[in-house]
N, C-alpha and C positions, 0 to 999 in steps of 0.2 A: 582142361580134361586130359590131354596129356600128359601134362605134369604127374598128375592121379592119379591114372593108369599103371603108371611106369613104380611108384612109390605104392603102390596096395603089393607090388610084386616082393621093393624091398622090404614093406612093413609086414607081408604074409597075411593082411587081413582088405576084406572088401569094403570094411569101416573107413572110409578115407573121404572127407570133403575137403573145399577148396574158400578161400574168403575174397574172392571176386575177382573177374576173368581179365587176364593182362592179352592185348593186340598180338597177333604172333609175332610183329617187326620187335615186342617191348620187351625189357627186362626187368629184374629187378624184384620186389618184395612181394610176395605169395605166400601169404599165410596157408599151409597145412593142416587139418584137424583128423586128427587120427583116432579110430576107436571108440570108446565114450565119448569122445572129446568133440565128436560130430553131433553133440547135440549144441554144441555151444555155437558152430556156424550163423545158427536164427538171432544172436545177438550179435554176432558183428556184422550184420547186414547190413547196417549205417554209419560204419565206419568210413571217417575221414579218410582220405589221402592226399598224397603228397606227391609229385611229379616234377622231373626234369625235363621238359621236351623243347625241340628245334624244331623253328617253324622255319621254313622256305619258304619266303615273300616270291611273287610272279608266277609258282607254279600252284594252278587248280587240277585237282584228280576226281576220278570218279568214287577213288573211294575215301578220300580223304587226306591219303598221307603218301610217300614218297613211291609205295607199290602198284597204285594205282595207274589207270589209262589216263594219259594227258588230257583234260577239256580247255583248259587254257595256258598258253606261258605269254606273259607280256615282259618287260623290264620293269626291275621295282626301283624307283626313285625316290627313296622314303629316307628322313631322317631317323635319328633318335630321339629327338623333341617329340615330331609325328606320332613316332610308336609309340613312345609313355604317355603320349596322351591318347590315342587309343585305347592304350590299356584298361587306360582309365573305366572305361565304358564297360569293363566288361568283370568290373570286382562287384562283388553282394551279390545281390537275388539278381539272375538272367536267367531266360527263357532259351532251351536248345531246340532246336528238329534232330531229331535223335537220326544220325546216317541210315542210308537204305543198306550198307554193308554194316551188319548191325547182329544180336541175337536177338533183340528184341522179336515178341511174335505182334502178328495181327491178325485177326480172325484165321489166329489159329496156324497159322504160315510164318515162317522165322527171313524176316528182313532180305539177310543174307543170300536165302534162296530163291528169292523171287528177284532180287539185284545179279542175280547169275543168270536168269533166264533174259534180263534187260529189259524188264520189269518195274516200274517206280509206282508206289502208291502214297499218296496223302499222308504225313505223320503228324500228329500234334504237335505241338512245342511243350517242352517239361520243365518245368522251374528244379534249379539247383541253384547253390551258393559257390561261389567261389572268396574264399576267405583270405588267400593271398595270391597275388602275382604279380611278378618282377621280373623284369630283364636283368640274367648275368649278364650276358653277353653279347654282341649286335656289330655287325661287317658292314649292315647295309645291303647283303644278300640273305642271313637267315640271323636268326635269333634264336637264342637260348635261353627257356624263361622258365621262372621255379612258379610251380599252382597245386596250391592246398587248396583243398576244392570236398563238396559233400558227397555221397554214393548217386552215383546216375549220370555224373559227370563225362562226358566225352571230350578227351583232350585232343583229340583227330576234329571234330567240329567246332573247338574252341581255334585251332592253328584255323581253320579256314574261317571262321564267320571276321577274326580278327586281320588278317587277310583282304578281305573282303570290304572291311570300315575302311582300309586303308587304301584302297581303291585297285591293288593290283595283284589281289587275289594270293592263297596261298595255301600250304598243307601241312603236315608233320612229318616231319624227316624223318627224326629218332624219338625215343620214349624211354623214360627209368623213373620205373614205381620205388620210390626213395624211404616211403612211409605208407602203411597201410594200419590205422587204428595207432595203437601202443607200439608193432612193430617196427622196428627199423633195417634199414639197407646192414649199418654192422653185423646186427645179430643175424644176419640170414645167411645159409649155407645152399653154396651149390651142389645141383641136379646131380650130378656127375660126381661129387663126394660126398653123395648121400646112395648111391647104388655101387659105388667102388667099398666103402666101409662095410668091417666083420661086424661093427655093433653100430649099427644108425638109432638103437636104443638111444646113445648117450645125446644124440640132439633134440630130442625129446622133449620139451619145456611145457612147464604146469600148466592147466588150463585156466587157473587164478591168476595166469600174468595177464590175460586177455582183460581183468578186471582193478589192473592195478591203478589206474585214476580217483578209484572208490576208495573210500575210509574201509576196514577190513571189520567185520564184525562176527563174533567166537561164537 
């Protein structure tokens, strides 16, 4: 939403939506829809994504990732054989508890604000797919893992629950939204040289890219 804010100012118009909410820690791909083009948000609402994030084995937070209040640090004594096969466990259909620092609402109350007053209520568990994930990278203190994963997916609940199989608990360090639908990391243009530019016209792209998977029919 701040993203949105700040670009209805460069776009001069109040038509401005967003195609799914990135962690304040994350960076990375944000689709825009500007204008008419805010009608098309309703179909990218089930858009895949795609993530790079760092998991920190031995630290648990309260809110999931490296910002939060300590609840646990132990030593992690974990292989890379251990993690990959961890992993394992946790590609296809899983079940999440969606975080209490979260927007989700509950009768009516948004997660987050009831996790501020130190507050925890009951959450269901939600089925999402997670379609790929791999370790680039692995120290033996954090990980770096690529997750193509379906809309709903919480990558903060995936570092901990994985973590957690592994016996010594853990969080998300860092986050980069790599892919969101058809978008990619290339084609995305920074905040900052989209409100410095005389014409942010020219970044502007068709709303038919959002549809280019599909056979094109005249």
């Amino acid at each position: 939403q701040d993203v949105v804010s700040k670009l209805r100012g460069v776009y001069k118009t109040r038509r401005i939506g967003h195609g799914g909410t990135l962690d304040p820690l994350a960076t990375g791909v944000l689709p825009v829809f500007v204008g008419r083009a805010t009608r098309g948000v309703e179909f990218f609402e089930h858009a895949e994504k795609t993530y790079e994030t760092v998991l920190r084995l031995g630290l648990t937070t309260d809110t999931e990732d490296i910002t939060g209040t300590t609840l646990e640090e132990k030593p992690a004594n974990v292989t890379r054989e251990q993690l990959d096969g961890v992993l394992q466990q946790f590609r296809g259909d899983i079940l999440q508890v969606p975080p209490m620092y979260s927007a989700i609402k509950i009768n009516g109350q948004k997660l987050y604000d009831l996790a501020r007053k130190g507050k925890e209520v009951e959450r269901q568990p939600r089925p999402v797919t997670i379609y790929k994930l791999e370790c680039l990278d692995f120290d033996g203190a954090a990980a770096r893992l690529l997750v193509h994963c379906s809309k709903g997916t919480y990558i903060r609940t995936l570092c901990k629950d994985i973590g957690a199989a592994l016996g010594c608990g853990g969080c998300m360090e860092a986050l980069r939204r790599v892919s969101a639908g058809s978008y990619t990391l290339e084609q995305a243009v920074s905040l900052q040289a989209l409100i410095e530019t005389d014409d942010p016209g020219k970044y502007l792209i068709p709303v038919d890219s959002m549809f280019s998977q599909y056979e094109q029919v005249t």
